[in-house]
Phi, psi and omega in degrees: 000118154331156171256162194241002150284342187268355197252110199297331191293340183278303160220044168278214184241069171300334178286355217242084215282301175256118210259129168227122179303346172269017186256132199286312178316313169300322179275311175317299173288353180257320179305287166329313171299337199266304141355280168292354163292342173281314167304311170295342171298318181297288197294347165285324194292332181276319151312011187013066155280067252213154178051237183290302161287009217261101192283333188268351177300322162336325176303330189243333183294358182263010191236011197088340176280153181231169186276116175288332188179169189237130154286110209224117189307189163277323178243124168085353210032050187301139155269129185240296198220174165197172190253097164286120189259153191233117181303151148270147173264198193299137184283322173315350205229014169286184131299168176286175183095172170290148186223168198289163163302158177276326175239125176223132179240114217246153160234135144290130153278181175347140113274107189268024155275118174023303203272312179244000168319328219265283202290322170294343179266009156321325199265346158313297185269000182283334155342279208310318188276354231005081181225032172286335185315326181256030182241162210297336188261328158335286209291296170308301164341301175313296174316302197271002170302263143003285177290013198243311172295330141317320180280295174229053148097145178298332173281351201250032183239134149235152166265157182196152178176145156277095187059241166297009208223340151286329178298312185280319164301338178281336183275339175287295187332288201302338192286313192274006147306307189298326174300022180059037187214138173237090175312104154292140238220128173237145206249154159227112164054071196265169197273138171206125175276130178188190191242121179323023194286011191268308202275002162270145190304296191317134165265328153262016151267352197283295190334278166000281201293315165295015192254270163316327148275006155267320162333293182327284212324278170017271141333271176340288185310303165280332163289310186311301200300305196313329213246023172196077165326298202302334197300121181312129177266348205299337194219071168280135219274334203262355169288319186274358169263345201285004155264030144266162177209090199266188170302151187194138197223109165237152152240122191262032136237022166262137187287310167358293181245344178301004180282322199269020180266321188280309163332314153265341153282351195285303231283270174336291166319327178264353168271269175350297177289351175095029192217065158278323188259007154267309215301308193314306157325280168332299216264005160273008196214123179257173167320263158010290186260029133285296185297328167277321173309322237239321184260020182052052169219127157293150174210082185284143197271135209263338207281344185297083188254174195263274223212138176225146141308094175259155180202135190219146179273122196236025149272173175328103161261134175271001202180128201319301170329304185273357158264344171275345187288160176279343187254053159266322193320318174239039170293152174266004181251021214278116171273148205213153089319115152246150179190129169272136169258110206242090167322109185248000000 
């Protein structure tokens, strides 16, 4: 049986009647709207809905888009992502400006139904282990990824994801930097592993205590670099990444993603104070890939980034469900905070 979240007339972004692509609020909701077409494509696939009866091409057919192809596990054939295509009219007769992408390649998160329960929350803990790189829906997501940027160019590609499905847009994104291609990219509620200091109330013991863990990182981090002469500095993943800039969606009461809201405010509080440069150590580094780094083994915290666009949601939430979901993202009513954070 449907939901009345899988059905866009009830509740997709029905407000957005005429879509203009410079407008960031727009570009924001047809991404987040193209996202939940994916969870609903799994779910006609699981609820064998098809054709005429089938709820997700609303998602995209209201925006102009058409489905290029579906992204499908290995296990269960699960639909995990797809490839949204946007027909161009005549090129002479676009306006000037940003104009929509040739490609948007969307990831679904987590599904706790029966059918897909198992494997996504495998891919959950392979997140945790940071070991999504190697796993099957990764390694395709790259390929087609890769053949989408071939075809029409890095600027005519975008990424979108959702939760478990932003962790897999952030390990592509970050992978077609180092290629030299920079995606623009949305993140939605993206997952950050940390020990939960976002979620204490006091704001100066949370300082303290993020204070206090970046010393560490810090101290660590320069005894390990000391003890590994030879290591190259020239290509450090946050000099070579910090000039993306994807999209980042938090909500600051899903524990899930609210981490990256302090995490990037620490980095400003601690430049304020005259500690830019332990933090500048710290904030490239986790407890994890320390100690395997300590074991001569790399191990880059895949969850880490130089510089984001954040934009947090500061309306009313009633509930884990509604803070961790995607379809706040395109609400017509949405209080918002933004601010870019630019690794220097």
């Amino acid at each position: 049986m449907a939901t009345e979240s899988h059905v866009f007339s009830l509740s997709g972004p029905l407000h957005l009647t005429a879509i203009d692509w410079k407008n960031p609020h727009h570009r924001r909701s047809i991404a987040a709207a193209l996202v939940q077409g994916v969870y609903v494509l799994e779910h006609d696939r699981q609820q064998g809905r098809y054709e005429h009866n089938a709820l997700a091409p609303p998602w995209w057919n209201f925006f102009d888009l058409h489905l290029n192809q579906v992204l499908i596990d290995d296990t269960k054939l699960s639909i995990y992502g797809a490839i949204f295509e946007f027909k161009y009219p005549n090129s002479n007769s676009m306006p000037p400006g940003p104009h929509p992408p040739h490609y948007i390649i969307a990831f679904r998160g987590t599904l706790t139904k029966p059918e897909t329960r198992a494997q996504d929350l495998r891919l959950d803990l392979r997140f945790v282990f940071n070991r999504l790189q190697n796993s099957f829906r990764f390694q395709l997501a790259i390929q087609v990824v890769q053949k989408m940027v071939s075809i029409a160019g890095a600027s005519k590609v975008w990424l979108a994801g959702h939760s478990l499905g932003s962790a897999i847009s952030l390990l592509v994104g970050r992978y077609m930097v180092k290629m030299r291609y920079h995606l623009e990219t949305y993140l939605f509620n993206p997952p950050f592993i940390s020990i939960p200091t976002e979620q204490i109330k006091n704001n100066t013991l949370k300082h303290g205590v993020r204070i206090t863990i970046s010393i560490i990182k810090a101290g660590l981090a320069a005894a390990i670099k000391s003890h590994r002469p030879n290591k190259s500095e020239e290509n450090e993943p946050f000099d070579v990444l910090s000039s993306w800039i994807p999209y980042l969606f938090l909500n600051p009461t899903d524990p899930i993603c609210s981490e990256y809201i302090g995490y990037f405010d620490h980095r400003v509080k601690m430049e304020n104070i005259g500690a830019s440069e332990i933090e500048r150590l710290a904030t490239q580094n986790s407890f994890r890939s320390m100690v395997l780094g300590a074991l001569g083994r790399d191990s880059e915290p895949s969850h880490l980034i130089p510089s984001a666009y954040l934009t947090i949601n500061l309306g009313p939430i009633q509930d884990f469900r509604q803070a961790h979901g995607v379809e706040q993202w395109w609400s017509p009513n949405f209080l918002y905070q933004s601010k870019l954070h630019q690794f220097k």
